[in-house]
BANULUM-579960 format. One record per residue (C-alpha): residue in three letters; x, y, z. Coordinates in steps of 0.1 Angstrom, whole numbers, plus 5000, padded with zeros to 4 digits. Layout:
# BANULUM-579960
ALAXYZ/...
END
This chain:
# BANULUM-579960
UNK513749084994/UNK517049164975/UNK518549504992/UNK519349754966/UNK522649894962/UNK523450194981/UNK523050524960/UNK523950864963/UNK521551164977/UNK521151204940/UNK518450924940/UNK516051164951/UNK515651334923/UNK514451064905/UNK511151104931/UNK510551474921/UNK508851364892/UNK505451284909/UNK505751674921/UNK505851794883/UNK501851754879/UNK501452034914/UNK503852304895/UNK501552594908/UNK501652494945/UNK505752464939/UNK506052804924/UNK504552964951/UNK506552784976/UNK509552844963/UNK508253254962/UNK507053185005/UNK510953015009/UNK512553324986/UNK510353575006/UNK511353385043/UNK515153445035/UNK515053765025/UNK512453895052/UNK515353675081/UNK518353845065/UNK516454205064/UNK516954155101/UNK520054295097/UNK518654595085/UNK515854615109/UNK519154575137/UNK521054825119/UNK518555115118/UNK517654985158/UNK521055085162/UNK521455365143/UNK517955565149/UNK517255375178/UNK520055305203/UNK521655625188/UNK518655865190/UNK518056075216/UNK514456015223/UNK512355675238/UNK510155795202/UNK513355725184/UNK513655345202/UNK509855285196/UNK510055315162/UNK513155105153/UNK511554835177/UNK507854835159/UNK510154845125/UNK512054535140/UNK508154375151/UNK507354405113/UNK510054215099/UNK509353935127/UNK505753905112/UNK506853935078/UNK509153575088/UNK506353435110/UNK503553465081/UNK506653405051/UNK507353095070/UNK503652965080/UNK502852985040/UNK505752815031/UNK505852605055/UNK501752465048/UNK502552445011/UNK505852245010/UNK503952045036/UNK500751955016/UNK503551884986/UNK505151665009/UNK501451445017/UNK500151464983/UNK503551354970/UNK503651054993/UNK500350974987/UNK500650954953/UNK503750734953/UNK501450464978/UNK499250484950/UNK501650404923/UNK503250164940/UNK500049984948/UNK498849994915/UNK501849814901/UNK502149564930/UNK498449464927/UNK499249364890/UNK502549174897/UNK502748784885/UNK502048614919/UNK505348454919/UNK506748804930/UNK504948734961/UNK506948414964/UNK510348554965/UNK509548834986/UNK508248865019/UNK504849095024/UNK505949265055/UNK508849445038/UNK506649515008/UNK504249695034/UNK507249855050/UNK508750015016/UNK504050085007/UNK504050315044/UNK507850315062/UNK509350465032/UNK507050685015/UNK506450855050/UNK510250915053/UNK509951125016/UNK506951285030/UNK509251425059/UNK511951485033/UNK509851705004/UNK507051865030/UNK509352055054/UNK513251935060/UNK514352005024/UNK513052335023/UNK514352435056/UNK517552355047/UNK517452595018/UNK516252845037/UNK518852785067/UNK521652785042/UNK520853115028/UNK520953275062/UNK523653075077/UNK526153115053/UNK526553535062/UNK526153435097/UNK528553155104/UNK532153385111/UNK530253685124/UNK529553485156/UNK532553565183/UNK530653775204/UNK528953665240/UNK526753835262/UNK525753665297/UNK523153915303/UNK521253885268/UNK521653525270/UNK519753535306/UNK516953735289/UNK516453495262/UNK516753165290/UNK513553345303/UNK511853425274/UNK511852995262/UNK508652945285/UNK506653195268/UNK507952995231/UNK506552685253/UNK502652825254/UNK501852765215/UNK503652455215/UNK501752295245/UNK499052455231/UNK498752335194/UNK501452075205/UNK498751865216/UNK496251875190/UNK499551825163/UNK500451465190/UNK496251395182/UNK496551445150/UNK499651245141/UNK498350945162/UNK495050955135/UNK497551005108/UNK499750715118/UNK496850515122/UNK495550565086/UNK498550515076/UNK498150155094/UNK494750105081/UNK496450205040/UNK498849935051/UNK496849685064/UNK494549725033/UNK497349615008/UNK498749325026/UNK495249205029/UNK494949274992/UNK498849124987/UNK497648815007/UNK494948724982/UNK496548854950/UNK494848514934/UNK491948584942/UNK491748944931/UNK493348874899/UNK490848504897/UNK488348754897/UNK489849054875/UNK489149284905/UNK492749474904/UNK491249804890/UNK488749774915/UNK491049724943/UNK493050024927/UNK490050254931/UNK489550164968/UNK493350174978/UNK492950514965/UNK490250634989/UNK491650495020/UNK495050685007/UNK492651015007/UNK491550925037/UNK495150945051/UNK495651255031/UNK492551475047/UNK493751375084/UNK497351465072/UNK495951805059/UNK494651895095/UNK497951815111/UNK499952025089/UNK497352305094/UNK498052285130/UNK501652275130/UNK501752555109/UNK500052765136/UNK502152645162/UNK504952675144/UNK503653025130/UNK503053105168/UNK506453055181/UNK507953235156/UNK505753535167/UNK506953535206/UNK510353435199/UNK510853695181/UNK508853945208/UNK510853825234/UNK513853895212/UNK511754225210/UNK511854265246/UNK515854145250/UNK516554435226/UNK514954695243/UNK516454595278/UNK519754605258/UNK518854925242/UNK518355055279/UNK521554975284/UNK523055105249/UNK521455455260/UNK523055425295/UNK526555355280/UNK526354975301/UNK526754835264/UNK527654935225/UNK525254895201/UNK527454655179/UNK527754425207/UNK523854415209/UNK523654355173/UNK525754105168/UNK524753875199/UNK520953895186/UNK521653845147/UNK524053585142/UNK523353375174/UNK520253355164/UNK521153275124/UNK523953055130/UNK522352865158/UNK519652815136/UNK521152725109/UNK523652495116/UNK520952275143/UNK518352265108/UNK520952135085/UNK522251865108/UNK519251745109/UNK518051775076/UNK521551575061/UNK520451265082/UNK517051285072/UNK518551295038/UNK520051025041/UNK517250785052/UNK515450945028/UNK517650834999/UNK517550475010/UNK514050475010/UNK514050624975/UNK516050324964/UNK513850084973/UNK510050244962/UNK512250304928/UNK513049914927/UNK509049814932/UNK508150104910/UNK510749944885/UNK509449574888/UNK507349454857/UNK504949174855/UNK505948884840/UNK502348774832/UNK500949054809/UNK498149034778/UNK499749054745/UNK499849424722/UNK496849234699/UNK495649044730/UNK492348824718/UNK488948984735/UNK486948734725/UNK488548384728/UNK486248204751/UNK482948094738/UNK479847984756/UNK481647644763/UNK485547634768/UNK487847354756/UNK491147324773/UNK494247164766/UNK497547114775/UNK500447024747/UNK503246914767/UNK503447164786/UNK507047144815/UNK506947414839/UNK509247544867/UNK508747734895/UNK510648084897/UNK511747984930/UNK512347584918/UNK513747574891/UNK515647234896/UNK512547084897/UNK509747044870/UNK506047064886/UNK504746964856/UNK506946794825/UNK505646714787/UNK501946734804/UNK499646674781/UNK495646654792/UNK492246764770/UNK489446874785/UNK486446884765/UNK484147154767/UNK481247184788/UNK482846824806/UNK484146744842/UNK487546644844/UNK488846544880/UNK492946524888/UNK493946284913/UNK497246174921/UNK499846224954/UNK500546534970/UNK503046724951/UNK501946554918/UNK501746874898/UNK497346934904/UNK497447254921/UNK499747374889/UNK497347264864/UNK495047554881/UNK497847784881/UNK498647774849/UNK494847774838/UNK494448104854/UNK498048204839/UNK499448304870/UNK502748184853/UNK503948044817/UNK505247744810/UNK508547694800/UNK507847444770/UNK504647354753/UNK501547534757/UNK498147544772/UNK495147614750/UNK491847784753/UNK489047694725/UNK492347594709/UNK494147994715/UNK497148004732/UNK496648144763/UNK499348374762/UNK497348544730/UNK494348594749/UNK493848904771/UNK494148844805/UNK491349034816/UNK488948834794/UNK490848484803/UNK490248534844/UNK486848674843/UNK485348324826/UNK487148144851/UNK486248124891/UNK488147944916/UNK486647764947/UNK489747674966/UNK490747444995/UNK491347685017/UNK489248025009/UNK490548325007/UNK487348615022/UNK488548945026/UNK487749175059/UNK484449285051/UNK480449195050/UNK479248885035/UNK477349035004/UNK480549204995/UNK482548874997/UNK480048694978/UNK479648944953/UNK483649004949/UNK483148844913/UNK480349044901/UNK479949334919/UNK476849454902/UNK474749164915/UNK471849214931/UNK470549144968/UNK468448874948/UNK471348674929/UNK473448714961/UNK471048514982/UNK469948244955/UNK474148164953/UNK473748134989/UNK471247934992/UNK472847704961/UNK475847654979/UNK473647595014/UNK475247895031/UNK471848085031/UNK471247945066/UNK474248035086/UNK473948325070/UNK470648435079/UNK471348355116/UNK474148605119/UNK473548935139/UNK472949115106/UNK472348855082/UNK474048995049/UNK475549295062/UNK477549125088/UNK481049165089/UNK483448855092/UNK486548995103/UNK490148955091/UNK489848715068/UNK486548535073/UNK487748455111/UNK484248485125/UNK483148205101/UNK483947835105/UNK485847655081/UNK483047515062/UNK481247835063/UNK484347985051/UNK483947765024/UNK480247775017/UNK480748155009/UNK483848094990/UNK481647854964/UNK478448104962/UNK481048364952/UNK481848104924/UNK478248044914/UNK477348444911/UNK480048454888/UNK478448214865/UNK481848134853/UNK482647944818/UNK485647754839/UNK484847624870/UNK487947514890/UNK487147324921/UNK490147264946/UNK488246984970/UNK485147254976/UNK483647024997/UNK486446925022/UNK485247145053/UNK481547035049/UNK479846805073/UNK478246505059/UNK474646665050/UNK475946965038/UNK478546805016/UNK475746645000/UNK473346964992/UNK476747064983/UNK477446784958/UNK473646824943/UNK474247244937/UNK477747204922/UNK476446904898/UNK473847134892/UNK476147444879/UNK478647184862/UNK476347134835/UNK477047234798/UNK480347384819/UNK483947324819/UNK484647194852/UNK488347074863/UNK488146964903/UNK491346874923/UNK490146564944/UNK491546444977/UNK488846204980/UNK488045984954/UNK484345964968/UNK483546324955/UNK484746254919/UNK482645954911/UNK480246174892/UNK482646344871/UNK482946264834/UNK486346154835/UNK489246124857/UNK492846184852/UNK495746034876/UNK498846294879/UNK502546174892/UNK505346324891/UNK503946634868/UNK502546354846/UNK499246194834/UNK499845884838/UNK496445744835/UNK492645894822/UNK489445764823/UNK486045654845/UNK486545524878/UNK486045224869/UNK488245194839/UNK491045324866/UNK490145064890/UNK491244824860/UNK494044994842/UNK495645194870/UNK497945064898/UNK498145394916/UNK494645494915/UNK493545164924/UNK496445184955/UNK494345524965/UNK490945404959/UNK491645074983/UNK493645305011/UNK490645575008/UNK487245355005/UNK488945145033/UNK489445465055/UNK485645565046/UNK484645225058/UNK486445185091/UNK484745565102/UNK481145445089/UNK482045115119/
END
């Protein structure tokens, strides 16, 4: 995939738009932030009247008080920062979720030569990688650094002063800061693991979906696949919700004890203040703005490189979020253009790959099929077949000419309407990581446990089916690999036959069949091509014999159409193939 040009930090603002419908949940962390700052730099205060009525009273009552009024503050940053830091967090999920959602939901209806000229693993990179970075970004560094720069900037040149003592206090005060965060620490490392792994299963799910992007579109199953992208993206979100939880009490927590241990610093120091051992000022200053500088200058650090990753990672979500489909249904799209029977034809019609365009699949084709006939394209590898169906499903445009359904253009008709009168049976099948009534029913979703079986049984896979541990409801794993090929297959064409499609396009349907079942095969789909528009890619010329008429493609050319026999007379290169392939037959029957 092209690498966008490198853009300023100002990039990200282009992202804050998908926070604009969560307004409420922003206004009242930006109050949590505003009230965090001001309750951190009231520690000045809180130090000042420690020193002042405290360290200068005369009474232990005196030193109480300014400590308990130093305690308050603390809790006012502790809870100040858990409620700010929860609600910039869930921003931060919901915001990335909602960006893997748009960005799915325009990938899943990109023309499928954007898959051609970009590889899947980076798309899945920029669908998880990137959106997780933002996540980081908008739920917790950005905000920090707002805060940290408020405080920081009073702090920064009040910080000359050094105290070996204090310091000592505070080097044995970290393993009490250590007991919430081995504590919660744990469940937050639990937690992430689950979220990481949703995040896996959200990414897994869309190369899947990526992978077979005919076949969901074949089948006009992108809104569907839009719907259940969303829930395993909620999914995510509900794990992610639990982790922030927890890492808001543990960082809630820490706050709390450092800021008791700084408690208990102050009051050894005030022992001293009282004694004469050590000014007041000195005290102040070593707690205060250590503390705030230290702070302050480690969070933004760390927040500029986030920032910066984070920016790259803008660019390129903004560039998939940017990309528009090529293949799209027209403003006054026709709803209504195919008819009980389908005519097809092709005026010479010269296309060229996106990613070859030096070289014309298919040039001044011309080819009628008449509706509710069988039309069967033979010809050499590379002649320009598997186009025809590409172009039939409109998966692309051709560059010249045009390609007519009940004599509509097909670029007039809605695309929706086009794909769901067509299904596809292809070479190799494309089954998707689920059961096998959901694969066979990927079509037509609302089919019952009754249609489901008789397509199975049409397109003899009810067997094999019934023989699996749990016969309908067995899963097949990543892509069908618990199947055989012909299975594969067998599944592939009863998905086809529930779909009762006007358009049936065959791409060799029986090649992975054994003899036998080739043939119950052969008797179903002669069966379901009647009164229906059938187009079949043939590698063998023994398959086709039945079909109404055959056409011979070279070169992205008819060159010849007719009967078998007709070829057999008029036709050089289909009579070359029919001699080379009836031979081969011939000399595997001895």
């Amino acid at each position: 995939m092209d690498q966008p040009a490198p853009r300023s930090l100002g990039t990200l603002w282009s992202i804050l738009r998908f926070l604009l419908p969560y307004k409420l949940r922003m206004f009242w962390a930006g109050i949590a932030l505003i009230f965090t700052a001001a309750a951190t730099l009231s520690m000045g205060r809180g130090l000042q009247l420690l020193i002042d009525q405290g360290f200068g009273g005369e009474t232990s009552a005196d030193l109480s008080n300014a400590i308990l009024t130093v305690v308050a503050i603390s809790a006012a940053v502790a809870i100040g920062t858990f409620v700010r830091f929860y609600l910039v967090s869930w921003l931060g999920e919901r915001v990335s979720a909602d960006i893997r959602t748009a960005v799915f939901n325009n990938l899943v209806k990109l023309h499928p030569g954007f898959f051609e000229s970009n590889r899947s693993g980076e798309i899945m990179s920029r669908l998880t990688t990137d959106t997780t970075l933002l996540q980081t970004i908008i739920g917790s560094s950005f905000s920090m650094a707002l805060r940290s720069s408020l405080t920081l900037t009073g702090a920064l040149v009040m910080m000359f002063i050094t105290n070996l003592k204090l310091s000592l206090i505070i080097a044995a005060g970290v393993p009490l800061i250590l007991v919430p965060i081995l504590f919660f620490g744990r469940r937050v490392r639990q937690l992430s693991n689950q979220s990481q792994d949703s995040i896996a299963s959200v990414g897994s799910y869309a190369g899947e979906i990526i992978q077979h992007i005919r076949t969901v579109q074949s089948y006009t199953r992108e809104a569907f696949e839009s719907r259940a992208f969303a829930a395993e993206v909620e999914r995510a979100f509900r794990i992610a919700r639990k982790r922030i939880w927890q890492r808001s009490l543990l960082i809630c927590g820490a706050i709390l004890l450092l800021f008791v241990g700084m408690s208990a610093m102050l009051w050894s120091g005030g022992q001293d203040v009282l004694s004469g051992r050590m000014t007041g000022g000195e005290l102040g200053a070593f707690a205060f703005y250590a503390i705030m500088v230290g702070s302050g200058f480690a969070t933004i650090s760390e927040v500029w490189g986030e920032l910066q990753r984070a920016a790259g990672a803008a660019d390129r979500l903004l560039d998939l979020l940017a990309t528009r489909s090529l293949i799209i249904s027209p403003d006054a799209a026709l709803k209504d253009a195919t008819k009980a029977q389908a005519e097809v034809r092709f005026d010479n019609t010269t296309f060229y790959y996106p990613t070859r365009p030096d070289h014309a699949a298919l040039t001044n084709f011309s080819l009628h099929i008449e509706a509710g006939k069988s039309l069967a394209l033979v010809g050499p590898s590379g002649a320009g077949k598997s186009t025809v169906f590409e172009l039939l499903q409109r998966f692309y445009d051709p560059q010249q000419g045009a390609i007519r359904l009940n004599g509509q253009d097909l670029r007039s008709i809605d695309l929706t309407q086009l794909r769901a009168h067509m299904a596809l049976v292809p070479q190799q099948p494309a089954l998707f990581t689920a059961d096998v009534r959901y694969n066979i029913a990927y079509g037509k979703p609302e089919a019952t446990d009754e249609e489901i079986v008789k397509a199975a049984k049409a397109a003899h896979a009810h067997a094999f089916i019934s023989q699996l541990p749990e016969g309908y409801n067995s899963h097949l794993g990543e892509q069908g690999v618990r199947l055989s090929g012909g299975q594969r297959q067998r599944v592939a064409l009863a998905r086809a036959i529930i779909n009762d499609p006007r358009i049936l396009l065959l791409d060799e349907a029986t090649s992975a069949l054994d003899t036998e079942s080739e043939y119950q095969v052969q008797l179903a789909l002669q069966e379901m091509m009647i009164d229906r528009t059938t187009v079949i890619i043939a590698h063998r010329l023994s398959t086709i014999l039945h079909a109404d008429k055959i056409a011979v493609v070279d070169q992205g050319r008819v060159v010849a159409i007719g009967s078998h026999t007709q070829l057999l007379n008029s036709c050089e290169l289909y009579a070359r193939l029919a001699k080379l392939q009836f031979r081969e037959e011939a000399d595997v029957a001895l």
